[in-house]
C-alpha positions in Angstrom: -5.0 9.2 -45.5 -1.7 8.4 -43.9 -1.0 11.9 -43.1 -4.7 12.8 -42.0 -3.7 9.8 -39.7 -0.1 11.2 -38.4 -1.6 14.5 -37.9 -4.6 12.9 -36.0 -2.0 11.0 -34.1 0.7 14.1 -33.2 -2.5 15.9 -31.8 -3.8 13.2 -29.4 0.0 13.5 -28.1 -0.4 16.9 -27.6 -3.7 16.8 -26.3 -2.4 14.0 -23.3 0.9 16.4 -22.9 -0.6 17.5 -19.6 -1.8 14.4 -18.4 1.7 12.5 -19.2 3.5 15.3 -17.7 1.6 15.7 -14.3 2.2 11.9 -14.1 5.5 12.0 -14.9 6.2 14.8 -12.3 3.9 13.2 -9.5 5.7 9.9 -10.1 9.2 11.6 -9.8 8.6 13.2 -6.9 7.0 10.6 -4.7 10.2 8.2 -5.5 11.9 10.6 -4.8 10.5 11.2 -1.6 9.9 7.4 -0.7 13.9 7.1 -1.4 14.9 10.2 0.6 12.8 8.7 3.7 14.8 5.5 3.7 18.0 7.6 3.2 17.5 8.9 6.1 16.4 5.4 7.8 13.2 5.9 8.8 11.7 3.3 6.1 11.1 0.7 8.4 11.2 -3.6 8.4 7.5 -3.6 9.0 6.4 -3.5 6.4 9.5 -2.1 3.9 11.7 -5.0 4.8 9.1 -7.6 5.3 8.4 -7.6 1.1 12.2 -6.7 0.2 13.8 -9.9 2.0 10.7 -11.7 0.8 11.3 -10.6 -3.0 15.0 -11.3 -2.4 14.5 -14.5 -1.3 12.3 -15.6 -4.4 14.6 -14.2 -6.7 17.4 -16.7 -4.9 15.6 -19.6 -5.5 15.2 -19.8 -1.2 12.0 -20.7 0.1 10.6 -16.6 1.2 9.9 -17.2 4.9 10.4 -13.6 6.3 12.2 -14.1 9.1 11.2 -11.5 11.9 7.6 -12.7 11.3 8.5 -16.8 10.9 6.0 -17.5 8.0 6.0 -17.8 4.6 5.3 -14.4 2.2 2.2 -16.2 1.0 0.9 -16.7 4.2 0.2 -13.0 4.3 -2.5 -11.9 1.9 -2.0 -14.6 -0.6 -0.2 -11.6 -2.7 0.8 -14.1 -5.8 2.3 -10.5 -7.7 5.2 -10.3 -5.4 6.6 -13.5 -8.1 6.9 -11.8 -11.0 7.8 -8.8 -9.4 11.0 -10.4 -7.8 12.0 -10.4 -11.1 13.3 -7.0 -11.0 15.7 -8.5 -8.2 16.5 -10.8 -10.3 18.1 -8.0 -12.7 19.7 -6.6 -9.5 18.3 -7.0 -5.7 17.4 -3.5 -4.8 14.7 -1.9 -2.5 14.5 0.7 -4.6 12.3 -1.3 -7.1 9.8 -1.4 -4.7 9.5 3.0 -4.2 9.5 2.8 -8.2 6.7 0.3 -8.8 4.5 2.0 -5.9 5.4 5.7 -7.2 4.1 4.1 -10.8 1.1 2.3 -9.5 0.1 5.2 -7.3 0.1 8.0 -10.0 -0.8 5.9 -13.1 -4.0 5.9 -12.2 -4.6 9.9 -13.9 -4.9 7.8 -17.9 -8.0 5.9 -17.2 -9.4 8.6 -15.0 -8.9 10.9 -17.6 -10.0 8.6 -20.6 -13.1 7.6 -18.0 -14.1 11.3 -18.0 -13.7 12.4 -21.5 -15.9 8.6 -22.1 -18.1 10.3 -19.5 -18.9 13.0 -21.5 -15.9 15.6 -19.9 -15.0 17.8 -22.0 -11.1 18.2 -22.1 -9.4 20.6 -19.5 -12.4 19.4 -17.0 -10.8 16.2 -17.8 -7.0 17.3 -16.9 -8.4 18.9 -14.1 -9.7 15.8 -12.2 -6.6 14.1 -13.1 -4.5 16.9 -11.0 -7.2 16.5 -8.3 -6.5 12.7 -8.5 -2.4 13.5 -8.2 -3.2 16.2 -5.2 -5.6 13.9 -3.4 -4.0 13.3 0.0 -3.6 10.1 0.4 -1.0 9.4 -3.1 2.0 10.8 -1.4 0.8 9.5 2.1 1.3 6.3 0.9 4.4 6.6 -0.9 5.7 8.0 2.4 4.3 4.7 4.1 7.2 1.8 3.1 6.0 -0.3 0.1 2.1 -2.5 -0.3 0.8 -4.7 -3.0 -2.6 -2.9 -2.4 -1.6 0.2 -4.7 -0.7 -1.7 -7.9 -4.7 -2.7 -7.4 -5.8 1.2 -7.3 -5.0 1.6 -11.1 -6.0 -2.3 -11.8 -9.2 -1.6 -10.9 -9.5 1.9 -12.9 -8.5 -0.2 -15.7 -10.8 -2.8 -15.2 -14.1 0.1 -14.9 -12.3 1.5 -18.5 -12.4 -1.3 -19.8 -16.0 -2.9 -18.7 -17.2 0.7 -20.3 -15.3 0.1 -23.3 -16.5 -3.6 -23.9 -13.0 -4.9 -23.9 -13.7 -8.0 -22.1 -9.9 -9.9 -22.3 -8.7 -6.2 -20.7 -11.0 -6.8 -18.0 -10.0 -10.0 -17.5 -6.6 -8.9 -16.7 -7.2 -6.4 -14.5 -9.2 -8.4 -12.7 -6.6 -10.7 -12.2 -4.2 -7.9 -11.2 -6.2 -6.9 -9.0 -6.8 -10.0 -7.2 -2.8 -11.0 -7.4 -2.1 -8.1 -4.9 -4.5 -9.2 -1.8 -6.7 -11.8 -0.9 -9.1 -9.7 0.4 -9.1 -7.6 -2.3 -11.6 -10.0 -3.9 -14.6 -8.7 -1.5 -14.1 -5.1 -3.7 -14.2 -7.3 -7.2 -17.6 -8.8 -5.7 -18.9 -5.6 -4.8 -17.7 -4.1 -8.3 -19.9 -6.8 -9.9 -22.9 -6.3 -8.0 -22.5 -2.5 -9.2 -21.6 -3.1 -13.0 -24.4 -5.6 -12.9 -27.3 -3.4 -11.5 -26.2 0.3 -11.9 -23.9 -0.1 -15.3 -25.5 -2.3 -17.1 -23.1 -4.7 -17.8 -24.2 -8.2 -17.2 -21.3 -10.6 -18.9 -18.5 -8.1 -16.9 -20.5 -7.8 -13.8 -21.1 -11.9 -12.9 -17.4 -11.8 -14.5 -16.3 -9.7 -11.8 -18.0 -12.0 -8.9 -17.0 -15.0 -10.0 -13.8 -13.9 -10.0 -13.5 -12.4 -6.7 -15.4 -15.0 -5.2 -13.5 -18.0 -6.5 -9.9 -16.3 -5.7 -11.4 -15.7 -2.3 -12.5 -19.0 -1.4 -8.7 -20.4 -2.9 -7.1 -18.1 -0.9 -8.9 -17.6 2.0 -9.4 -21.5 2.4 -6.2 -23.5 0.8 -3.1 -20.8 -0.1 -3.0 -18.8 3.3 -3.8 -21.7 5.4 -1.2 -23.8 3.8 1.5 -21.5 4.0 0.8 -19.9 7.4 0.6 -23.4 9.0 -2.6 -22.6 11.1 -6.6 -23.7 11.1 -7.8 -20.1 11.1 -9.7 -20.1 8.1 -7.4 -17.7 6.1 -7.3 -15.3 8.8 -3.7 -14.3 9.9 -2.6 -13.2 13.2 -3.1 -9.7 12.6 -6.4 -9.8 10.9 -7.7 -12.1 13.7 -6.7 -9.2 16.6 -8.3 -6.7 14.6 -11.8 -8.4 14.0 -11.7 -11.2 17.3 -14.9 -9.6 18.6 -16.7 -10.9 15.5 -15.5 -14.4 15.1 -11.9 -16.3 14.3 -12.4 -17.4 10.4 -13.5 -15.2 7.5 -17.0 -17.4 7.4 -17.2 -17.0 10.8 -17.2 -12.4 10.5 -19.1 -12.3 7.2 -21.8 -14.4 9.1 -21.6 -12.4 12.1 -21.9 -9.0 11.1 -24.8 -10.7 8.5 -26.9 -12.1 11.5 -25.7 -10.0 14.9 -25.9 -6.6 13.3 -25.6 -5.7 17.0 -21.9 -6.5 17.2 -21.2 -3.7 14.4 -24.0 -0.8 15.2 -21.7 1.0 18.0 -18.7 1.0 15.3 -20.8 2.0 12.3 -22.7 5.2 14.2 -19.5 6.7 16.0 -18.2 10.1 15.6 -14.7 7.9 14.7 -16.4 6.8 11.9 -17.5 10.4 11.4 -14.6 12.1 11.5 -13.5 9.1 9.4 -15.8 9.2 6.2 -15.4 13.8 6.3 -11.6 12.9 5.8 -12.2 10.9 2.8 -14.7 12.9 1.5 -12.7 17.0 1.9 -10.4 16.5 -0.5 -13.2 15.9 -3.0 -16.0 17.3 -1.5 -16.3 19.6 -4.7 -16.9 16.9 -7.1 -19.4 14.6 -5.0 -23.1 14.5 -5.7 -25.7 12.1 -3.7 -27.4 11.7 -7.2 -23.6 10.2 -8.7 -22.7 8.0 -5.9 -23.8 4.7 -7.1 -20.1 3.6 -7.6 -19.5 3.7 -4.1 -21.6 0.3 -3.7 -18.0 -1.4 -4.7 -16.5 0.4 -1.8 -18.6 -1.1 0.9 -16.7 -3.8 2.4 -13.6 -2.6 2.2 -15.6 0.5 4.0 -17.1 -1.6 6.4 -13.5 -3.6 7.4 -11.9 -0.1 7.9 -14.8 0.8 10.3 -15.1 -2.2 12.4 -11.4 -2.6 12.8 -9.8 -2.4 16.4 -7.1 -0.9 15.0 -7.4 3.0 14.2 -4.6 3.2 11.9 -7.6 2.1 9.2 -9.3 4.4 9.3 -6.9 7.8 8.0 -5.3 9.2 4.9 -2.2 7.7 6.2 -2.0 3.9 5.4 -2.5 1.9 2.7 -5.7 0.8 4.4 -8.1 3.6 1.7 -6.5 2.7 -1.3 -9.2 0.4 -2.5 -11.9 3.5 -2.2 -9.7 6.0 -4.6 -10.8 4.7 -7.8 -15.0 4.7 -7.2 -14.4 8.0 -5.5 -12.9 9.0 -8.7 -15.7 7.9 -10.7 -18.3 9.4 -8.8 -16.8 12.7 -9.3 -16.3 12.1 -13.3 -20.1 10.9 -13.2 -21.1 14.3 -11.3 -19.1 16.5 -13.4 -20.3 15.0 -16.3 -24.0 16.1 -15.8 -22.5 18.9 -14.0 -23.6 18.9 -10.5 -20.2 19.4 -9.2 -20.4 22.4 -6.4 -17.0 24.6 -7.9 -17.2 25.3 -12.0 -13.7 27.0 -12.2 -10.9 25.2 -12.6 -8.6 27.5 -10.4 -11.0 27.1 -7.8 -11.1 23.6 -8.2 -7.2 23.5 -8.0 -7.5 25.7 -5.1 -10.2 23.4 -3.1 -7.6 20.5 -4.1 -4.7 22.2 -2.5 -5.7 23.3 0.5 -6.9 19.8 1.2 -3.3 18.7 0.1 -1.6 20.7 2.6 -4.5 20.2 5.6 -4.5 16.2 5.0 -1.0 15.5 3.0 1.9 14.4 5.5 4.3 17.1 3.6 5.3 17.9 7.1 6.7 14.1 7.6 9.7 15.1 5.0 11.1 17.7 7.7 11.1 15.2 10.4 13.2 12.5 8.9 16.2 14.4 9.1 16.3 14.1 12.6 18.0 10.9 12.4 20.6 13.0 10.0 23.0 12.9 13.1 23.3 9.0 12.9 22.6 8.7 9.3 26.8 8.3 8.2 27.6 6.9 11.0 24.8 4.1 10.5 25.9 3.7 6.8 29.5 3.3 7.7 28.6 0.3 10.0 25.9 -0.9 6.8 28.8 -1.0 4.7 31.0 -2.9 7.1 28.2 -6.2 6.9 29.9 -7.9 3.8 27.8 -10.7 3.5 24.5 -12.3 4.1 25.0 -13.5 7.6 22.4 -13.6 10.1 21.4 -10.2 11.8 20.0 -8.8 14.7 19.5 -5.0 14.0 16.9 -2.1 15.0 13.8 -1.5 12.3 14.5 1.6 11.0 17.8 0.3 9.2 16.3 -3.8 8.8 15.0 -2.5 5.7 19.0 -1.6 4.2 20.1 -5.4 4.9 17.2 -7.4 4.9 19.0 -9.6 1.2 19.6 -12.1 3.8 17.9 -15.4 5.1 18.0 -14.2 8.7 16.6 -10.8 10.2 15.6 -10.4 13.9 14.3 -7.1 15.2 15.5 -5.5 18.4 12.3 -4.8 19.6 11.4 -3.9 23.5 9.9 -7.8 23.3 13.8 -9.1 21.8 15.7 -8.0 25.0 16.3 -12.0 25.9 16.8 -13.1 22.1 19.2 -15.6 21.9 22.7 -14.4 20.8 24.1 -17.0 19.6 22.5 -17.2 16.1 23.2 -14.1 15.2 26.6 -13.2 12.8 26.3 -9.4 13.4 24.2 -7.3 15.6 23.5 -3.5 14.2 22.0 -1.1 16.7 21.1 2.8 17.0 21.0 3.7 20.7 20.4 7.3 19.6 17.5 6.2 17.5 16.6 3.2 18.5 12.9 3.6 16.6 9.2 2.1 16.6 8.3 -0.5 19.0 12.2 -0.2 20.8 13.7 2.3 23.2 17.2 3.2 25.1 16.9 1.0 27.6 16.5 -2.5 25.1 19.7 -1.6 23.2 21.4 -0.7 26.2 20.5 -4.1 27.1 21.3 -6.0 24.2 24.5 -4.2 24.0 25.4 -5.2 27.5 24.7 -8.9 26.4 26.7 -9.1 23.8 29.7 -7.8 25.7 28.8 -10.0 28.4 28.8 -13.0 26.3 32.3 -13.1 25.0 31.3 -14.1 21.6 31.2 -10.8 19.9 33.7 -8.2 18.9 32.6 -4.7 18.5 33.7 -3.7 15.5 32.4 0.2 14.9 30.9 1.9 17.3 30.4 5.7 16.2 27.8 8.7 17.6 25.7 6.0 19.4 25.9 3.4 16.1 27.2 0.3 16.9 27.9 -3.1 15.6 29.0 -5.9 16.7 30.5 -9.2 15.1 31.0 -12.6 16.1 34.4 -14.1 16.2 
């Protein structure tokens, strides 16, 4: 019996051999590519910086109030995961923990998928074949190429939590759930959503009311005592972004949820636009192959995460570019397992499959961004030269591009366009790109920050190199 058992055991290795090694490739190459991006300093303090000088402050024991945004970490999405994952910093405080987590979280994703299909009735290589699919969908290396977001470690959470809801493993669930919820506040709307759909279209009663209760509980918590507390306002667990991006339908998560419930008005124009269009045909391409109207019951748990993308202000929701999709990966995913499964997928080979897969890689994937970060390769040594000169964790005043390289410190400000008449006096060191002065700066604001600071009398300029230069106060 043992070696019945060893030999049944060697083959299941060999058998997931494809699988482990087109996740261990994917994951290699999108840290690879995540690392190589802030190399070249084009990772950037919103949102890069924001979580490592957050994570770096937890793992000092100092109270994480990011400091080019003035609130505490918590105050953001209620994302309880970034604690135990400033343990890694506490091993040693390094950004690149965060390319490696998301490279992990973005690609891990192919073992449930594939243990879903085979569940599913897949046979084997069709199996595989959705896995690479899942790798080559657009949006995995868009994000890795995006800085670093909580919201990805919930993309294989909740593929583990539908594997193990099929599998009856109810303490699995449980967890993932939990995962899932640790990573974003309003993540839990997805969990409700995934209830309502285990409960009515799976089957699965106990996991299903599971699911809600769950999602709602963490929502009301969050929404209404952890965010509030920590973001020092009245809003109802709505931050200042969220509340820009939805104002037109209320200033409090009650007050949106019973606005688009009772003035479905207010959401019509957004819902039947050609924005939304052109919208829903980008997330559906890549996969177009695999989708069948008859399989798409698992979309139900996509809907409000749908429906915030939609009515958003802000069209940087609505691509394969952000982090903003995430959430709809894994019910895409199953809706193609459950369409291949009773095979009613529109391609049958697996080259053309592959072939459908790629071209929607190249069309969609930002492979082109790679190319354009070296044009800061004229700056980059000079800008690490002058990194290297900052010796300790004095307070800084530095462009967003390189924030993200010295943001292990309990003061960062950002020489934005809106920071030309920042006071100067609080900072220790003030780093600045003039060549490159990136997002949301230009020429003109580090020309005049630079004039300030000589003006001043309190600073020294201690490199100055190609356009890269640093100053220090005496």
């Amino acid at each position: 019996m043992s070696a019945i058992s060893e030999t049944s055991t060697m083959n299941n290795l060999i058998k997931l051999h494809p699988v482990t090694a087109s996740i261990s490739l994917a994951t290699t190459i999108l840290f690879i590519c995540s690392s190589l991006r802030h190399w070249l300093y084009h990772s950037h303090a919103l949102d890069l910086g924001f979580f490592d000088q957050g994570l770096y402050l937890i793992s000092t024991s100092q109270t994480p109030i990011v400091s080019f945004s003035g609130f505490h970490i918590l105050g953001d999405h209620a994302a309880v995961i970034l604690y135990p994952l400033s343990l890694f910093y506490r091993i040693y405080p390094d950004v690149h923990w965060l390319f490696i987590v998301q490279a992990i979280a973005l690609t891990i994703g192919g073992f449930p998928i594939y243990y879903l299909a085979l569940q599913s009735g897949v046979d084997r290589d069709r199996a595989i074949t959705i896995v690479f699919t899942y790798l080559l969908y657009p949006l995995i290396l868009n994000k890795s190429l995006f800085d670093f977001h909580p919201d990805a470690i919930a993309v294989p959470g909740f593929l583990f939590a539908i594997l193990a809801a099929r599998s009856n493993r109810l303490i699995l669930f449980s967890i993932a759930i939990a995962l899932i919820l640790s990573c974003k506040s309003v993540l839990s709307l997805t969990v409700i959503a995934m209830g309502l759909w285990l409960i009515f279209c799976e089957s699965k009663r106990i996991y299903g009311l599971l699911s809600i209760s769950m999602g709602l509980g963490w929502f009301i918590i969050s929404t209404q005592s952890i965010i509030p507390m920590f973001l020092g306002n009245d809003m109802g667990g709505v931050t200042a972004a969220v509340a820009s991006r939805y104002s037109y339908l209320g200033n409090s998560f009650v007050e949106i949820i019973s606005n688009i419930l009772t003035k479905p008005d207010l959401v019509i124009s957004k819902v039947f636009s050609l924005d939304t269009l052109e919208y829903i045909f980008y997330l559906i391409l890549p996969v177009g192959w695999g989708l069948s109207p008859k399989h798409l019951f698992p979309l139900i748990s996509i809907i409000p995460v749908l429906a915030m993308n939609i009515l958003s202000t802000v069209a940087i929701q609505r691509n394969l570019v952000h982090h903003y999709a995430l959430p709809i990966l894994p019910f895409l995913f199953l809706a193609i397992i459950d369409t291949v499964a009773k095979d009613r997928h529109l391609l049958k080979t697996r080259r053309n499959i592959l072939i459908w897969s790629a071209i929607a890689f190249i069309l969609l994937g930002k492979v082109g961004y790679l190319g354009s970060y070296f044009a800061t390769w004229d700056t980059q040594q000079a800008t690490t030269t002058a990194v290297s000169k900052i010796k300790d964790t004095g307070a800084l005043l530095v462009t967003g591009e390189i924030a993200p390289h010295l943001t292990h410190r309990p003061i960062v400000k950002l020489a934005f366009d809106a920071a030309k008449s920042i006071d100067l006096q609080q900072f220790k060191y003030i780093l600045l790109n003039q060549k490159h002065p990136g997002w949301n700066s230009s020429i003109e604001t580090i020309e005049k920050l630079r004039s300030r600071a000589k003006e001043s009398g309190i600073f020294n300029l201690e490199y100055q190199q190609n356009e890269v230069y640093l100053y220090v106060r005496k």
